[in-house]
C-alpha positions in Angstrom: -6.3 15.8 -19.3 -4.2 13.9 -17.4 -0.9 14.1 -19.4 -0.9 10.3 -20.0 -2.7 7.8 -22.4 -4.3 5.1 -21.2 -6.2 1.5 -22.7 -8.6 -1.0 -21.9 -7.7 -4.6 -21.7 -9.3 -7.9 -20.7 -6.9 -9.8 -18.9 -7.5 -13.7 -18.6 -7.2 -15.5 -15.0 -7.2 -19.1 -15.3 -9.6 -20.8 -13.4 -12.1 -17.8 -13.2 -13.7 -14.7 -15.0 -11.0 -12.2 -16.5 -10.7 -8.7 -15.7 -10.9 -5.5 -17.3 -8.5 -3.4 -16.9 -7.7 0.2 -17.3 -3.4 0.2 -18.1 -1.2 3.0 -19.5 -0.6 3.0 -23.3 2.4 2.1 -22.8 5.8 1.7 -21.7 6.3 5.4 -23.4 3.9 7.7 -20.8 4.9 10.1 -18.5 3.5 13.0 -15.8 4.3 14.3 -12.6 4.0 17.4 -12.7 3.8 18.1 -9.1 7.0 15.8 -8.3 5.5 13.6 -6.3 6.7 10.4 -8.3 10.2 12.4 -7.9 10.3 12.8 -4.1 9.8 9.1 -3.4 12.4 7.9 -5.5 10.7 7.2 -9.0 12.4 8.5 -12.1 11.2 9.2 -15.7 12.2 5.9 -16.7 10.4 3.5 -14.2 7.2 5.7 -14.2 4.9 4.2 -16.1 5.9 0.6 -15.1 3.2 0.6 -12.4 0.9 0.9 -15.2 1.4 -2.4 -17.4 0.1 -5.8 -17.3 3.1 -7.8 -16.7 3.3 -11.6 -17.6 4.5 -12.7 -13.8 1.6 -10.3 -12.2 -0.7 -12.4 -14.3 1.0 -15.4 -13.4 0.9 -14.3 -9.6 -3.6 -13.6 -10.0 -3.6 -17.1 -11.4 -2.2 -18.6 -8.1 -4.3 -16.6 -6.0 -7.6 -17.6 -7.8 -6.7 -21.2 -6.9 -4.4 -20.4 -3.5 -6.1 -21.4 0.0 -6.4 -18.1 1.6 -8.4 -19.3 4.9 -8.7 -15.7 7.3 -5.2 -14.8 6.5 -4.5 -11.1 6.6 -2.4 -10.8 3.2 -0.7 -7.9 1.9 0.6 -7.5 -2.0 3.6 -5.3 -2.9 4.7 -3.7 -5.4 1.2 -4.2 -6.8 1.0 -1.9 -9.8 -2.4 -2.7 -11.6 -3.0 -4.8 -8.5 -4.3 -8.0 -10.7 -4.0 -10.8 -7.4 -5.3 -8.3 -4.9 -8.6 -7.8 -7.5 -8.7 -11.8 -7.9 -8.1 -12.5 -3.9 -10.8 -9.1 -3.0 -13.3 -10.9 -5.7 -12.8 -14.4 -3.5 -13.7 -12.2 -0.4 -9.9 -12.5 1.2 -8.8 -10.1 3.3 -6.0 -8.3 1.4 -4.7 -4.7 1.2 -2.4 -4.0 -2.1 0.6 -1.7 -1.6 2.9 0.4 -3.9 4.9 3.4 -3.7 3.7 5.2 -7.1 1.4 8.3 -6.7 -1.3 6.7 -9.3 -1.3 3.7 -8.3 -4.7 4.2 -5.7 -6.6 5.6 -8.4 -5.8 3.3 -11.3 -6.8 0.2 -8.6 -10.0 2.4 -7.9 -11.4 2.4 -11.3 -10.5 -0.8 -12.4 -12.7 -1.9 -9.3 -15.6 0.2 -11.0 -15.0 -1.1 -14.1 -15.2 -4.7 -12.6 -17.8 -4.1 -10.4 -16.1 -5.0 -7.4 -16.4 -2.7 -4.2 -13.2 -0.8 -2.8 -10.2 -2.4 -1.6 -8.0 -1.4 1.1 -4.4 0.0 -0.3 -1.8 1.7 1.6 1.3 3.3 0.5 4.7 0.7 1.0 7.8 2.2 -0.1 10.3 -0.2 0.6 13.1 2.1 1.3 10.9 4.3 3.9 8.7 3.8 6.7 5.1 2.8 6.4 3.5 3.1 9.8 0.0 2.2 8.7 0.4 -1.1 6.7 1.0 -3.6 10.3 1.9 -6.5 10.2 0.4 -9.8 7.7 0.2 -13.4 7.6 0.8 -13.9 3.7 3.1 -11.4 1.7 3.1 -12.0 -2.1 4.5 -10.3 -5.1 5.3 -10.2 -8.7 8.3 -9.4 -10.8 9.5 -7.5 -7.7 13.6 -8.1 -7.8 14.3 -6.1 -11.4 16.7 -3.6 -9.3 19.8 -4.5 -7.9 18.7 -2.6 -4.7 15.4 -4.4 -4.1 16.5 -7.6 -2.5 18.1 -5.3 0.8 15.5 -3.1 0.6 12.4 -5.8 -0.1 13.8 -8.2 2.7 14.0 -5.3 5.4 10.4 -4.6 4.3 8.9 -7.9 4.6 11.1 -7.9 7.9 9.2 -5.4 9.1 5.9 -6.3 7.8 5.6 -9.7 7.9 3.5 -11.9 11.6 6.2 -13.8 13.3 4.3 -17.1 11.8 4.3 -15.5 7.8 4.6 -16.9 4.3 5.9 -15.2 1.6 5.3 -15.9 -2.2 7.2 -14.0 -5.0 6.1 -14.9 -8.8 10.2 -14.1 -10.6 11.0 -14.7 -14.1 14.0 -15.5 -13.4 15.8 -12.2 -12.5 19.5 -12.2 -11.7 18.9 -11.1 -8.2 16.6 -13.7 -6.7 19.9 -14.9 -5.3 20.6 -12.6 -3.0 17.1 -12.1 -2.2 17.0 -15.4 -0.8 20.5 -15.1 1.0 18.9 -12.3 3.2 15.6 -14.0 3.4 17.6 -16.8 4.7 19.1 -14.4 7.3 15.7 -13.5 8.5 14.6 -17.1 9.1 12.6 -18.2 6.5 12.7 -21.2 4.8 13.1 -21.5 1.0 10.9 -23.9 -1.6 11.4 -23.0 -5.6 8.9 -24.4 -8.3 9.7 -23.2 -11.4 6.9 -22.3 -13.4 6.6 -23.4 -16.8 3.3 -22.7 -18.4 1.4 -20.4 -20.9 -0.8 -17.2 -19.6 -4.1 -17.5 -19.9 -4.0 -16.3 -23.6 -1.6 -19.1 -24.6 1.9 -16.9 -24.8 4.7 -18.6 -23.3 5.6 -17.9 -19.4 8.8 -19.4 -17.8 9.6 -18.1 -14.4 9.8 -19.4 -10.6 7.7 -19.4 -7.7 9.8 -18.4 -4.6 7.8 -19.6 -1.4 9.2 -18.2 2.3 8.1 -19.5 5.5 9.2 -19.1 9.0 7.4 -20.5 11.6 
């Protein structure tokens, strides 16, 4: 046994076919028993996080089933269940999803089976660390990626490193306290700043208010 619960969900994407998804039981789950969550930086508490269908990542696969993605090389962090890098792989987009969290690969692995989709290039991106493999990409996105006071140094310095001199960046927030200083050192790195706010029910008709945070330098 793996020392964790899991479920089966179909999650809706508006304006194509759902997914099914293999997500922990909830919030509740927890196993590392060879500390590997531990050594990079992940704690009892934010464990199973990776593991949930959040309203924003739904929010964020929406956009992508409708988003031009032309031959951009695009990268998703923070990806957890990795919804938009299942809707953009399903379009044929070149994407590689990205997380720090040990489980993470497999979890994205079977939900490809369970969707019949082939596999889908992921790489380890810890924000705080190096990541020598992941290169450099044309479109970053994320979702619900600012809920730690830490994350808007640490994400900027990331995408920094990660982002093509010509990049965009899209971020999917609901509305977290620090999106300001997010943008501040965005700012600083030379991208340009246009906010939408979003204001419109998930696919399943629950309630969603949030923003859409679009970078660009060119």
């Amino acid at each position: 046994m793996p020392g964790y619960e899991v479920k089966f969900q179909q999650v809706g994407v508006i304006g194509g076919a759902g997914l099914e998804i293999r997500s922990l039981l909830d919030r509740q789950q927890y196993s590392d028993p060879l500390g590997e969550a531990q050594a990079v930086g992940i704690s009892p508490a934010t464990w199973p996080l990776f593991g949930q269908v959040w309203p924003s990542a739904r929010k964020l696969a929406d956009l992508m089933q409708v988003r031009e993605l032309g031959g951009r090389r695009i990268l998703e962090i923070g990806c957890g269940l990795a919804l938009a890098s299942m809707v953009i792989h399903r379009r044929l987009g070149d994407i590689t999803a990205s997380d720090c969290h040990p489980l993470t690969h497999s979890f994205l692995s079977r939900n490809l089976l369970l969707n019949g989709l082939p596999d889908l290039k992921y790489e380890t991106g810890n924000w705080g660390r190096g990541n020598p493999e992941l290169g450099e990409f044309d479109l970053i996105i994320g979702s619900d990626v600012l809920y730690e006071r830490s994350h808007p140094e640490q994400l900027a310095a990331f995408i920094q490193l990660h982002a093509a001199a010509q990049a965009e960046v899209l971020i999917v927030d609901p509305n977290r306290s620090n999106r300001s200083p997010f943008n501040r050192a965005m700012a600083m790195l030379g991208f340009t700043l246009t906010e939408t706010t979003i204001d419109a029910p998930l696919d399943d008709g629950s309630p969603y208010r949030g923003r859409l945070l679009q970078y660009r330098r060119v």
